[in-house]
PDBQT receptor file of N, H, CA, C and O in Angstrom, charges set to zero:
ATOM      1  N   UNK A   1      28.239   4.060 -32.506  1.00  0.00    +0.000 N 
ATOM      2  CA  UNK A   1      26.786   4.103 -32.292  1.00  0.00    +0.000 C 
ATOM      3  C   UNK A   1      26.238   5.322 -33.021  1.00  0.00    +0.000 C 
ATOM      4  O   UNK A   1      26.664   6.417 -32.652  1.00  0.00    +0.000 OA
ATOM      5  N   UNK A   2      25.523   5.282 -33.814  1.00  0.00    +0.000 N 
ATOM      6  H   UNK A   2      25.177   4.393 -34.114  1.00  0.00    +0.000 HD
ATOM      7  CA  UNK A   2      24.963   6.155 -35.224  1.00  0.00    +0.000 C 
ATOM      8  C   UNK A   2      24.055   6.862 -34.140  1.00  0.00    +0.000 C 
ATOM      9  O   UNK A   2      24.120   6.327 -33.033  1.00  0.00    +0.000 OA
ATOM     10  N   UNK A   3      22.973   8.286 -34.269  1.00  0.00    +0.000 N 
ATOM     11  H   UNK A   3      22.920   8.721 -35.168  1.00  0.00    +0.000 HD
ATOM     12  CA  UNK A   3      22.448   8.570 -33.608  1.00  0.00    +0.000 C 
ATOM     13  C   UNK A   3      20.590   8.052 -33.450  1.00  0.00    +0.000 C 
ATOM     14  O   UNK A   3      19.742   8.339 -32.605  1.00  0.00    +0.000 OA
ATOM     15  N   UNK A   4      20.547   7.237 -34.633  1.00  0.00    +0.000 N 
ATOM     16  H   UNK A   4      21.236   7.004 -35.320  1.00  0.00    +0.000 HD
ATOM     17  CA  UNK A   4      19.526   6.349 -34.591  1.00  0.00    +0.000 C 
ATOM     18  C   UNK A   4      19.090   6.048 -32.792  1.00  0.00    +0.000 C 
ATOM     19  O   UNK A   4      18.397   6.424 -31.847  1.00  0.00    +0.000 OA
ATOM     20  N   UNK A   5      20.659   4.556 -33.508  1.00  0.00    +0.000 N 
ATOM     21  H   UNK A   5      21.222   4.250 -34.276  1.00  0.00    +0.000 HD
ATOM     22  CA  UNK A   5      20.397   4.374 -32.026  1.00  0.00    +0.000 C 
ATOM     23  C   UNK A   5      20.391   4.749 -30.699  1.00  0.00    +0.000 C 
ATOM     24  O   UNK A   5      19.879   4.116 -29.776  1.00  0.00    +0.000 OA
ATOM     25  N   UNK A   6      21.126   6.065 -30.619  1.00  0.00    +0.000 N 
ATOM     26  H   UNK A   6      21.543   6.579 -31.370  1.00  0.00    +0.000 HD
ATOM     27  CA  UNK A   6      21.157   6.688 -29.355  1.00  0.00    +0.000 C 
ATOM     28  C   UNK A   6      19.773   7.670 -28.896  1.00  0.00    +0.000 C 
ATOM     29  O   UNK A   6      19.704   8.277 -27.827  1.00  0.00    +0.000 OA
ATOM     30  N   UNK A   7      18.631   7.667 -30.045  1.00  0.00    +0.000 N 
ATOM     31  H   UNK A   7      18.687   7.174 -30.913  1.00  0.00    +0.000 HD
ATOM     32  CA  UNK A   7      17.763   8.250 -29.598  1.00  0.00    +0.000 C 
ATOM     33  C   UNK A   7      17.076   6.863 -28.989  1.00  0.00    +0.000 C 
ATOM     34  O   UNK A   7      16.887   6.743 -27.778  1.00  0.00    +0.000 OA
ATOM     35  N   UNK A   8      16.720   5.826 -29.945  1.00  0.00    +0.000 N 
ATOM     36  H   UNK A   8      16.873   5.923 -30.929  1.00  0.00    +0.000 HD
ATOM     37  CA  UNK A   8      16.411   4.305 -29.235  1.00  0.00    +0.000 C 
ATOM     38  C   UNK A   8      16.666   4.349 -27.495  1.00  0.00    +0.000 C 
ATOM     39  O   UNK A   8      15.910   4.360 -26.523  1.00  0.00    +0.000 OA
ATOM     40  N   UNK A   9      18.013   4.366 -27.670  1.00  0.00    +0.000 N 
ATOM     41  H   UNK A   9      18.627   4.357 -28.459  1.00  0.00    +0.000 HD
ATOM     42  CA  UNK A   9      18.496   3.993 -25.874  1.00  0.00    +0.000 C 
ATOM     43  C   UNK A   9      18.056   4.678 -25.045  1.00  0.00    +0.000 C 
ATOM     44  O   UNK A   9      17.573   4.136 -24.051  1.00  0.00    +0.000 OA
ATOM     45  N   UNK A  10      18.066   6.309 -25.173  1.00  0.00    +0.000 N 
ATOM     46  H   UNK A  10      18.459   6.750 -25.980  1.00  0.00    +0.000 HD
ATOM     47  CA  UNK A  10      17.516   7.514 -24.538  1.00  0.00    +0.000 C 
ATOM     48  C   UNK A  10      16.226   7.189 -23.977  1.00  0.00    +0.000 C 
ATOM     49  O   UNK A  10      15.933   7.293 -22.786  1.00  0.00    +0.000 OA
ATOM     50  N   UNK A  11      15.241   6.666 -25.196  1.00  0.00    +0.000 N 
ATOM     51  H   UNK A  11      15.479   6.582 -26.163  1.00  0.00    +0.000 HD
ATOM     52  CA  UNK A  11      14.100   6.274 -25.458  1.00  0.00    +0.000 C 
ATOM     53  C   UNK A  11      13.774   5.557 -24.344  1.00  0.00    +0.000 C 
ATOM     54  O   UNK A  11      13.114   6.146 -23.488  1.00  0.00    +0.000 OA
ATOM     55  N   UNK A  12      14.255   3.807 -24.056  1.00  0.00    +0.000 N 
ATOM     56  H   UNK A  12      14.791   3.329 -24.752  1.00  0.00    +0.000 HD
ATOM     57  CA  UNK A  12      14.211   3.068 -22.781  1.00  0.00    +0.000 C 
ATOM     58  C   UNK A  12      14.703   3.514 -22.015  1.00  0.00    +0.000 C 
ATOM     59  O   UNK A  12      13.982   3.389 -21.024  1.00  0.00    +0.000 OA
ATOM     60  N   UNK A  13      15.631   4.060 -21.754  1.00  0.00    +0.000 N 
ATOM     61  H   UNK A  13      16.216   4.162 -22.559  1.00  0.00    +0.000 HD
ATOM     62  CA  UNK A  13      15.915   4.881 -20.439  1.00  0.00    +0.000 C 
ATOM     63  C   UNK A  13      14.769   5.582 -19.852  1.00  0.00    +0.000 C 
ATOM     64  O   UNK A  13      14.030   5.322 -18.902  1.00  0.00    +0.000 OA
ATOM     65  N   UNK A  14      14.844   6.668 -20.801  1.00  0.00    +0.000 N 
ATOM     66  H   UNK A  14      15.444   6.878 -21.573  1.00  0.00    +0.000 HD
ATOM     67  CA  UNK A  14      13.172   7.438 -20.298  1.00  0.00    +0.000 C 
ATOM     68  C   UNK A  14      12.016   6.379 -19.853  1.00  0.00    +0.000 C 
ATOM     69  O   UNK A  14      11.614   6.165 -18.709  1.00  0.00    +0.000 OA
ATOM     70  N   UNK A  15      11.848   6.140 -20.335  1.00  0.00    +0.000 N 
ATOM     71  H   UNK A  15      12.174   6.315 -21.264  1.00  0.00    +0.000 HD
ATOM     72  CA  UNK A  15      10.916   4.615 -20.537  1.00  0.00    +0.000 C 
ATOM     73  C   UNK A  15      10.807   3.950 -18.935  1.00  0.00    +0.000 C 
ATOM     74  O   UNK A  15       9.983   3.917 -18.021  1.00  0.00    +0.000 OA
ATOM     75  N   UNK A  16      11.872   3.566 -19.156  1.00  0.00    +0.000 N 
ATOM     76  H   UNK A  16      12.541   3.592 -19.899  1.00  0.00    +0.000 HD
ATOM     77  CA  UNK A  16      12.278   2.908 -17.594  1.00  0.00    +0.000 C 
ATOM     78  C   UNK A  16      12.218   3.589 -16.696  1.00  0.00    +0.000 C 
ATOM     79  O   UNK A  16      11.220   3.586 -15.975  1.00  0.00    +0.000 OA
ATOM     80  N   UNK A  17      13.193   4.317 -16.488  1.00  0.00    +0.000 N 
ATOM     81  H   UNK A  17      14.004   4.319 -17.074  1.00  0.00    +0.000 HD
ATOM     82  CA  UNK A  17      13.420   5.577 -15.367  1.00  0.00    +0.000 C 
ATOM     83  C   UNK A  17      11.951   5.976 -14.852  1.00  0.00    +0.000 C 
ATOM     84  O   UNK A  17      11.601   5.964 -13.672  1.00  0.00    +0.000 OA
ATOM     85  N   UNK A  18      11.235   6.297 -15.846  1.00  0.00    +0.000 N 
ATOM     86  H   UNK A  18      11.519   6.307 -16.804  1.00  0.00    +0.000 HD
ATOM     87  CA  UNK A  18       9.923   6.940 -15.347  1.00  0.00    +0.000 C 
ATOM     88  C   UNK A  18       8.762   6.001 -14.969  1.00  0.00    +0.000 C 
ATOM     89  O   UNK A  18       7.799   6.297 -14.263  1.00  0.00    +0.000 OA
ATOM     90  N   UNK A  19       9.057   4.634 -15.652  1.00  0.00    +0.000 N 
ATOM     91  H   UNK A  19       9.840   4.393 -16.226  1.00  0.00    +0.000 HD
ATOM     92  CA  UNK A  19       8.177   3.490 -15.185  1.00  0.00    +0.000 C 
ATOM     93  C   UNK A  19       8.620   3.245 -13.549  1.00  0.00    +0.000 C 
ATOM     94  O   UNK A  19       7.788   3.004 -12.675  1.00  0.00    +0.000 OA
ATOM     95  N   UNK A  20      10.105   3.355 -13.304  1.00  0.00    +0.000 N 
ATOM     96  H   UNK A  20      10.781   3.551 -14.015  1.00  0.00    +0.000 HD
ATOM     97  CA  UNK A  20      10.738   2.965 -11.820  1.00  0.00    +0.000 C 
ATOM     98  C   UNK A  20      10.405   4.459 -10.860  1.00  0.00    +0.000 C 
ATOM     99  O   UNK A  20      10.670   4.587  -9.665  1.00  0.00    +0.000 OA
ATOM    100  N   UNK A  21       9.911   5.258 -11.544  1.00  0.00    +0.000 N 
ATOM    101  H   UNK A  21       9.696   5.154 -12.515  1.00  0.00    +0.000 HD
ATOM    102  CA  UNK A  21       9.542   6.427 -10.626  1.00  0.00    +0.000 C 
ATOM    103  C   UNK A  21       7.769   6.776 -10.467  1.00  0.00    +0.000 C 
ATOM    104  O   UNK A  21       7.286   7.604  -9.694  1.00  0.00    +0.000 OA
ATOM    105  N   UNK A  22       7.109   6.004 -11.307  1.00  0.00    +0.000 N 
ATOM    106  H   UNK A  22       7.501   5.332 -11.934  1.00  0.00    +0.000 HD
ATOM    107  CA  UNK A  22       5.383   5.686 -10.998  1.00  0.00    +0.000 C 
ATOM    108  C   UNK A  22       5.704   4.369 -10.202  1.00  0.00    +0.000 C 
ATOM    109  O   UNK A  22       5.033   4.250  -9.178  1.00  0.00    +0.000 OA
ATOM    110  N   UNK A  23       6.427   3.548 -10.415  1.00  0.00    +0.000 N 
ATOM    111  H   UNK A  23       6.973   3.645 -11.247  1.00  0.00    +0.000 HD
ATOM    112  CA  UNK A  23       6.448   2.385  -9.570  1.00  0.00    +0.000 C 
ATOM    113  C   UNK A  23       6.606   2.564  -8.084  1.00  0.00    +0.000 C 
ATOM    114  O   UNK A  23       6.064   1.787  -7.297  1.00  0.00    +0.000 OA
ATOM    115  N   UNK A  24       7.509   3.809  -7.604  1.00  0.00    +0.000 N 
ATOM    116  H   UNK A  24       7.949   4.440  -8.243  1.00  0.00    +0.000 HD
ATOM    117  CA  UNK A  24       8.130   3.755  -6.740  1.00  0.00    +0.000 C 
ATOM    118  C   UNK A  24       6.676   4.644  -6.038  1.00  0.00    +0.000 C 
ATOM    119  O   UNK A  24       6.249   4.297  -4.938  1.00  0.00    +0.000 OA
ATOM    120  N   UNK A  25       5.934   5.942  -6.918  1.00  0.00    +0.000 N 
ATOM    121  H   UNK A  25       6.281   6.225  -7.812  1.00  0.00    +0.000 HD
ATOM    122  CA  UNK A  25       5.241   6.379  -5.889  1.00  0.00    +0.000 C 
ATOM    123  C   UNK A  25       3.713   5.324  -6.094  1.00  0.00    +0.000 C 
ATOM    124  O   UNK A  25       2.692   5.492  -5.427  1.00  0.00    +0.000 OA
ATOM    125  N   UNK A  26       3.811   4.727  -6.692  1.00  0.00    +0.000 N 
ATOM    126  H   UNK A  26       4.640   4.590  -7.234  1.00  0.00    +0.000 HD
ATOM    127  CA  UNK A  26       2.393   4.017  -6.592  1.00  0.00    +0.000 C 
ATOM    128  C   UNK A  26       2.664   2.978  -5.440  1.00  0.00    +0.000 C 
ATOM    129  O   UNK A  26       1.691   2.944  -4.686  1.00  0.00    +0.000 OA
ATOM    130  N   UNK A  27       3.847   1.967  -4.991  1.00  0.00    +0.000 N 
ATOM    131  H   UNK A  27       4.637   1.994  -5.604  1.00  0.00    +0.000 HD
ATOM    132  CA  UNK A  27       4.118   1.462  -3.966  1.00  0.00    +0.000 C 
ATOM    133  C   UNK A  27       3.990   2.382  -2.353  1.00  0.00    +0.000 C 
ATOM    134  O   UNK A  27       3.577   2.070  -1.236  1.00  0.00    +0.000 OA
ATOM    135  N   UNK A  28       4.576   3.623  -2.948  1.00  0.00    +0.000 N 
ATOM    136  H   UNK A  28       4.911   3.877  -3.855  1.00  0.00    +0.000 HD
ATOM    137  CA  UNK A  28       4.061   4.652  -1.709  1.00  0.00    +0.000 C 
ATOM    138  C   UNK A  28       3.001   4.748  -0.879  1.00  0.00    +0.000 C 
ATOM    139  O   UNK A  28       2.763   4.652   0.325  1.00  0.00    +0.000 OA
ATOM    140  N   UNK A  29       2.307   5.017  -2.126  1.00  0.00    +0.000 N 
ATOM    141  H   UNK A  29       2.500   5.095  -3.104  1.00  0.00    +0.000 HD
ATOM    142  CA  UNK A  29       0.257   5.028  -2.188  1.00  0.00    +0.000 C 
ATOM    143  C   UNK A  29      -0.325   3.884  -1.532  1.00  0.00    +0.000 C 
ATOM    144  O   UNK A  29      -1.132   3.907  -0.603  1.00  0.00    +0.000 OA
ATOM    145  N   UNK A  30       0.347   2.518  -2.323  1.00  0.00    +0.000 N 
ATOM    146  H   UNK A  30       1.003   2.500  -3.078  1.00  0.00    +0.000 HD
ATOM    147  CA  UNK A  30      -0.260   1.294  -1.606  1.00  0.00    +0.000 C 
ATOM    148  C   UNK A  30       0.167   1.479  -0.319  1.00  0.00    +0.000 C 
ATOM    149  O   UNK A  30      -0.563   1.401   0.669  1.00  0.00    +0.000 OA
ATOM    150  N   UNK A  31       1.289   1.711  -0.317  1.00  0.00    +0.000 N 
ATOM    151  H   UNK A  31       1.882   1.774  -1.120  1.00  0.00    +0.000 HD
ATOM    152  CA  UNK A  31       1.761   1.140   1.650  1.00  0.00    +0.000 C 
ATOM    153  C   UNK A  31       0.398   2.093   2.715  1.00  0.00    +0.000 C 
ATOM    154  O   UNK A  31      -0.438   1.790   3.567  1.00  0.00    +0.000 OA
ATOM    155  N   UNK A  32       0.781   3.121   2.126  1.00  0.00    +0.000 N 
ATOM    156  H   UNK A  32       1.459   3.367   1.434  1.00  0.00    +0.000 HD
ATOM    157  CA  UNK A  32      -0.224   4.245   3.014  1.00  0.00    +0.000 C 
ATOM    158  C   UNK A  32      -1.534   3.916   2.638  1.00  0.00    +0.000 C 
ATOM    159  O   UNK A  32      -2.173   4.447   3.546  1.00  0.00    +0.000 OA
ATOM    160  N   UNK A  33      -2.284   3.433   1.958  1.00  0.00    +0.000 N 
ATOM    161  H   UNK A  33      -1.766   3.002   1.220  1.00  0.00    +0.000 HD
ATOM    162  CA  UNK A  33      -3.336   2.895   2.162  1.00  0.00    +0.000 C 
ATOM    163  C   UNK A  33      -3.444   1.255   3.145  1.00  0.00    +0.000 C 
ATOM    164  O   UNK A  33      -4.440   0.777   3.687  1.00  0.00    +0.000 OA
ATOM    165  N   UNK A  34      -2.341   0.829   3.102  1.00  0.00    +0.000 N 
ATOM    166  H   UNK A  34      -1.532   1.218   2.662  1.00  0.00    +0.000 HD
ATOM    167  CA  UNK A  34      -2.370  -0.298   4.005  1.00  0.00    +0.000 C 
ATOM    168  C   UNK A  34      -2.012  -0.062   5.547  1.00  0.00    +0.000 C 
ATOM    169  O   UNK A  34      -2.409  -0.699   6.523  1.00  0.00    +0.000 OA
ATOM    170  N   UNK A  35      -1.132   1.054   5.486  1.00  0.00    +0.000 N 
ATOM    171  H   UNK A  35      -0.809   1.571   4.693  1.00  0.00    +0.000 HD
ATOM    172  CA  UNK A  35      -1.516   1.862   6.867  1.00  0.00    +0.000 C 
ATOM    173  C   UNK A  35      -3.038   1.717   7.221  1.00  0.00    +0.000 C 
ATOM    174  O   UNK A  35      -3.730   1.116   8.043  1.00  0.00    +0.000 OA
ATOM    175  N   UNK A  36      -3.222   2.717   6.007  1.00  0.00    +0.000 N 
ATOM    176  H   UNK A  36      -2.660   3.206   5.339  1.00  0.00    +0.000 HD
ATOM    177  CA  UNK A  36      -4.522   3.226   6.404  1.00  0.00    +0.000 C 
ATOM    178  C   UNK A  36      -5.460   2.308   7.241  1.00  0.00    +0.000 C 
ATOM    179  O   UNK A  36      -6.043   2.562   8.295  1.00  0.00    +0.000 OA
ATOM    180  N   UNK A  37      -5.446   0.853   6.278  1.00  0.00    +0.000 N 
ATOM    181  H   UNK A  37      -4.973   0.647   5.422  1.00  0.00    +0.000 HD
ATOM    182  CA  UNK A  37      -6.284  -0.197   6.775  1.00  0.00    +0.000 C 
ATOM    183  C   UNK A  37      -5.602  -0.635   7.622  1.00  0.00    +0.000 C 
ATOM    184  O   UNK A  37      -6.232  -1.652   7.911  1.00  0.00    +0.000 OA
ATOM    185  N   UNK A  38      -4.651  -0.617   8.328  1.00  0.00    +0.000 N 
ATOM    186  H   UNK A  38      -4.139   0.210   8.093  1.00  0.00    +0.000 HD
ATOM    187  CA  UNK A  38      -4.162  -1.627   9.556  1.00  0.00    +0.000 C 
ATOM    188  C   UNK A  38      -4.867  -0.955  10.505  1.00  0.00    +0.000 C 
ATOM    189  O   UNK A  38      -5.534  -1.643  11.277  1.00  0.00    +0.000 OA
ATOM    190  N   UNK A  39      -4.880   0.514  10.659  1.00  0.00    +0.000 N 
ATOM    191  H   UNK A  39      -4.339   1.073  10.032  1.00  0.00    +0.000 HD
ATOM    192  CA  UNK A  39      -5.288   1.474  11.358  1.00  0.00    +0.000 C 
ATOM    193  C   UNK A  39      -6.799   1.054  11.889  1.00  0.00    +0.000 C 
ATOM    194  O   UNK A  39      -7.206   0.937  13.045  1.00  0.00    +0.000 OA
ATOM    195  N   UNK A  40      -7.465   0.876  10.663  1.00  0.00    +0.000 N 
ATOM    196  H   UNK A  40      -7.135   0.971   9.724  1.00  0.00    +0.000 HD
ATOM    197  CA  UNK A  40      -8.881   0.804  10.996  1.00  0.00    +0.000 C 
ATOM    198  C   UNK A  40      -8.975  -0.767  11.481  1.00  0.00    +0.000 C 
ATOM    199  O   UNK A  40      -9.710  -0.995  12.441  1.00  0.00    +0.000 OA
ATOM    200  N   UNK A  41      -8.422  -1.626  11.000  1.00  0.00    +0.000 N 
ATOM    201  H   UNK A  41      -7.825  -1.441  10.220  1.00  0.00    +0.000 HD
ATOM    202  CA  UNK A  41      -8.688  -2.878  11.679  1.00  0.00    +0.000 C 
ATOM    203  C   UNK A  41      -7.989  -3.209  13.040  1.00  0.00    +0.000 C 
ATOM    204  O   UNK A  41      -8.198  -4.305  13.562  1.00  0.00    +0.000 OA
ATOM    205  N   UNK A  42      -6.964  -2.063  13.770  1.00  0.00    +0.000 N 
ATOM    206  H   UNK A  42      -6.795  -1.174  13.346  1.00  0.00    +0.000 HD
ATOM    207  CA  UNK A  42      -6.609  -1.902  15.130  1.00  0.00    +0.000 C 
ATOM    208  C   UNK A  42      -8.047  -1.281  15.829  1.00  0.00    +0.000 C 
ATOM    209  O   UNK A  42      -8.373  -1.851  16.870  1.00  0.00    +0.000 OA
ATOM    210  N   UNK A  43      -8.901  -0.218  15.384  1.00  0.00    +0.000 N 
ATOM    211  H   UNK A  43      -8.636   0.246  14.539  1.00  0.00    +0.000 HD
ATOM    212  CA  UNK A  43      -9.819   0.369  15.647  1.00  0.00    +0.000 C 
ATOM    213  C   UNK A  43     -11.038  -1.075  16.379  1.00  0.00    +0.000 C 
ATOM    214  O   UNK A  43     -11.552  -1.364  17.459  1.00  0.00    +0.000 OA
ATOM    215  N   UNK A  44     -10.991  -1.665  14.802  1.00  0.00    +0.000 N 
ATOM    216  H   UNK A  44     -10.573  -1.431  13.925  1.00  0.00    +0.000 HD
ATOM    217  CA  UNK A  44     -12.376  -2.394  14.835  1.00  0.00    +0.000 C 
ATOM    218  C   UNK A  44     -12.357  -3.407  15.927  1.00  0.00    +0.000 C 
ATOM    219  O   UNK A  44     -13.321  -3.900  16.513  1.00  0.00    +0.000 OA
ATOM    220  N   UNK A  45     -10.630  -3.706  16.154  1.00  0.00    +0.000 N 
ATOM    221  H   UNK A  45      -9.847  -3.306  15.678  1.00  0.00    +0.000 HD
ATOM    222  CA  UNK A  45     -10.938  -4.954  17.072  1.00  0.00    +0.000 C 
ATOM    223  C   UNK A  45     -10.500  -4.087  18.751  1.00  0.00    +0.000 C 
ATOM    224  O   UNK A  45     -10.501  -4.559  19.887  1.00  0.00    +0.000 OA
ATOM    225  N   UNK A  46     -10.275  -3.147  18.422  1.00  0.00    +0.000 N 
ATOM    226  H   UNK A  46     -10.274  -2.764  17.499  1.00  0.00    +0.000 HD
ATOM    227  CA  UNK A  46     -10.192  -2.433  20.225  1.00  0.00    +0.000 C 
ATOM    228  C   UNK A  46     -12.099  -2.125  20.182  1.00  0.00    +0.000 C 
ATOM    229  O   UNK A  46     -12.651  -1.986  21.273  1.00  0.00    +0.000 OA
ATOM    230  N   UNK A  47     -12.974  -2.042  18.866  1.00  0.00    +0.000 N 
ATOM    231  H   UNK A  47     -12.526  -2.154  17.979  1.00  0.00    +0.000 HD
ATOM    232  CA  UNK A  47     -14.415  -2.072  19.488  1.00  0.00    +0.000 C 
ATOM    233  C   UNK A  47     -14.409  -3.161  19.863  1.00  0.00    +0.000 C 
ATOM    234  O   UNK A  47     -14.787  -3.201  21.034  1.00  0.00    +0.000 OA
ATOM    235  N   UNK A  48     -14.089  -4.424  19.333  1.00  0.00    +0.000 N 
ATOM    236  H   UNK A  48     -13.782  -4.391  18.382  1.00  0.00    +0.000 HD
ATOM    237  CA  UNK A  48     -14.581  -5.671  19.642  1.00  0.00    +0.000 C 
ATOM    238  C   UNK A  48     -14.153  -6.036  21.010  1.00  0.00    +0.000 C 
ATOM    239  O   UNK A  48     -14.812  -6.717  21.796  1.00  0.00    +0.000 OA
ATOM    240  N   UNK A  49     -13.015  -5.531  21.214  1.00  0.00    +0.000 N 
ATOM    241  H   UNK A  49     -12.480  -4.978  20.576  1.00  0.00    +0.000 HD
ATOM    242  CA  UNK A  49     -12.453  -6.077  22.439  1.00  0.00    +0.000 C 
ATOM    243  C   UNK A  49     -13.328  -4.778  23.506  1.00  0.00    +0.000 C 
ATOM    244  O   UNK A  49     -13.115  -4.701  24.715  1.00  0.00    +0.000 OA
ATOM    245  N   UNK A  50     -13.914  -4.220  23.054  1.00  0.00    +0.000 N 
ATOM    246  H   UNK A  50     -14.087  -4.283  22.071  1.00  0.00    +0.000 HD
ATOM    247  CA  UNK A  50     -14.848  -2.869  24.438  1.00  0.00    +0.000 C 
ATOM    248  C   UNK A  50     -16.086  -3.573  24.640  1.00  0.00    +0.000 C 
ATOM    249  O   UNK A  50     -16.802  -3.453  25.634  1.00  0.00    +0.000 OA
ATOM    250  N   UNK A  51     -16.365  -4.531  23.357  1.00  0.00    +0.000 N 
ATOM    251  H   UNK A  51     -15.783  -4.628  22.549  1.00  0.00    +0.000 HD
ATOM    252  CA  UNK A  51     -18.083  -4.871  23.883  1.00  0.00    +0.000 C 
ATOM    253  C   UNK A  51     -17.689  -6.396  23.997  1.00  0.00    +0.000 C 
ATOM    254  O   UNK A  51     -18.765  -6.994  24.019  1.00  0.00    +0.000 OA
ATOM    255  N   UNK A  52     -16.552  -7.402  24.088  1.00  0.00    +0.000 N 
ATOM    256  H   UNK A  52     -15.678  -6.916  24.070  1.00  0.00    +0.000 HD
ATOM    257  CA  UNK A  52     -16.772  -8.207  23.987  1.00  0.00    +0.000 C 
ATOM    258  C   UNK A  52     -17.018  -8.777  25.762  1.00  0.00    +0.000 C 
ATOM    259  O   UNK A  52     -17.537  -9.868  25.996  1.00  0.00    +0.000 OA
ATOM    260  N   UNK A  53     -16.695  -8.129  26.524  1.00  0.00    +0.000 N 
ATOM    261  H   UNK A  53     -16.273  -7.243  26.334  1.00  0.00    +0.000 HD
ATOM    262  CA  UNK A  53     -17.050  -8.368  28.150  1.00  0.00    +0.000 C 
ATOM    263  C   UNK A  53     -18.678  -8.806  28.048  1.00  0.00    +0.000 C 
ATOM    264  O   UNK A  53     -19.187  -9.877  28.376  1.00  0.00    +0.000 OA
ATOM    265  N   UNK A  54     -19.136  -7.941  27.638  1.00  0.00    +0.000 N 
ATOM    266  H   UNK A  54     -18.722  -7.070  27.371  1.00  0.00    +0.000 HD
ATOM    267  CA  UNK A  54     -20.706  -8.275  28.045  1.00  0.00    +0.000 C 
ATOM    268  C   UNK A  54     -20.975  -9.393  26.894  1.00  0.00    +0.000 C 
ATOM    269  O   UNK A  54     -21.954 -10.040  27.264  1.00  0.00    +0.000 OA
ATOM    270  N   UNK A  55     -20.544  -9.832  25.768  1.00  0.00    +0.000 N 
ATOM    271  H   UNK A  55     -19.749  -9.307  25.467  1.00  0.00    +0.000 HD
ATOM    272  CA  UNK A  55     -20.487 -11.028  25.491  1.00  0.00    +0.000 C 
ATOM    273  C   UNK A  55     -20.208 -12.226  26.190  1.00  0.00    +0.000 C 
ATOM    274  O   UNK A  55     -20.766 -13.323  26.210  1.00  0.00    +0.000 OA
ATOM    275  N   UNK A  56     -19.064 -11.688  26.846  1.00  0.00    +0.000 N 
ATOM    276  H   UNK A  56     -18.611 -10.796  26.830  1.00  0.00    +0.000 HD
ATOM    277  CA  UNK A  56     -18.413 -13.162  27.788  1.00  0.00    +0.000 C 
ATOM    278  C   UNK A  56     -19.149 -13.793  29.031  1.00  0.00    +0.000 C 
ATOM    279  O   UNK A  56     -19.109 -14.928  29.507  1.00  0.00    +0.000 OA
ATOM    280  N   UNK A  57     -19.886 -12.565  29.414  1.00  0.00    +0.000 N 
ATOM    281  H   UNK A  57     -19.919 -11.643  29.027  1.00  0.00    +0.000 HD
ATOM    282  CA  UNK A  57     -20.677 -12.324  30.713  1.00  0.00    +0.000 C 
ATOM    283  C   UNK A  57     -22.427 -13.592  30.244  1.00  0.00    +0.000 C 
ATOM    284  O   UNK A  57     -22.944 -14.537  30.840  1.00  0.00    +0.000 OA
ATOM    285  N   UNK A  58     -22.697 -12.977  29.128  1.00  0.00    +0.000 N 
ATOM    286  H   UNK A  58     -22.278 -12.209  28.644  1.00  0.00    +0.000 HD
ATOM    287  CA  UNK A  58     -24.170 -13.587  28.592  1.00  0.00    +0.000 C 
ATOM    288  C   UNK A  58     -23.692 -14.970  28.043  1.00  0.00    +0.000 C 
ATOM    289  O   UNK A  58     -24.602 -15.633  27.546  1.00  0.00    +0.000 OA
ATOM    290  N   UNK A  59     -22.522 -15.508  28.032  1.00  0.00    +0.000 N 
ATOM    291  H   UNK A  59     -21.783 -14.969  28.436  1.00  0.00    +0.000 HD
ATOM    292  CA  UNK A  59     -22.227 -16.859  27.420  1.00  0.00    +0.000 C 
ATOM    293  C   UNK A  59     -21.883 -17.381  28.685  1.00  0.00    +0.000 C 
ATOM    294  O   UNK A  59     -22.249 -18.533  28.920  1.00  0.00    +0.000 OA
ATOM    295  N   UNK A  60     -21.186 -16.699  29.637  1.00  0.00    +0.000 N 
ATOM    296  H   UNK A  60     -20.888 -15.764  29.447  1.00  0.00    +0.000 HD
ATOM    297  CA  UNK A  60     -20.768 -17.565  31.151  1.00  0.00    +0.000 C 
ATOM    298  C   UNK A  60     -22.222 -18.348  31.612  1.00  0.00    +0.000 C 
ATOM    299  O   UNK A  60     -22.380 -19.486  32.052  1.00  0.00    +0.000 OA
ATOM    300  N   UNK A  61     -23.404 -17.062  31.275  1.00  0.00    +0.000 N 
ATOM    301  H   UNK A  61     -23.275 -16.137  30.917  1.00  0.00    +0.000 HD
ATOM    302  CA  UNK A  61     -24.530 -17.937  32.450  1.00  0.00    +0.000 C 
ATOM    303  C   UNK A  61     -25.310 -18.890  31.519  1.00  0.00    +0.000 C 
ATOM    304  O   UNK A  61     -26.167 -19.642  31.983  1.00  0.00    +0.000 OA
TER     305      UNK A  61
């Protein structure tokens, strides 16, 4: 293997390696933003479920 090609290979390696290491923290990022949103849509429906009594109450009569 001439050193041509061993700068080539180096080349995708780097290449890769660092594509599989933005990959890995951008999957990070997503998850914790999907935290984030599970979070708020546990929020939204414990409001829904605080006001939905006096809903149930004005549909009973």
């Amino acid at each position: 293997m001439n050193t041509i090609e061993f700068t080539y290979v180096t080349k995708i390696v780097h290449i890769v390696g660092g594509t599989l290491v933005h990959l890995k923290s951008l999957v990070a990022w997503i998850l914790r933003f999907k935290q984030i949103d599970d979070i708020e849509i546990i929020n939204s429906n414990r409001t829904a479920n605080a006001a939905s009594p006096a809903l149930e109450i004005s549909s009973g009569s």
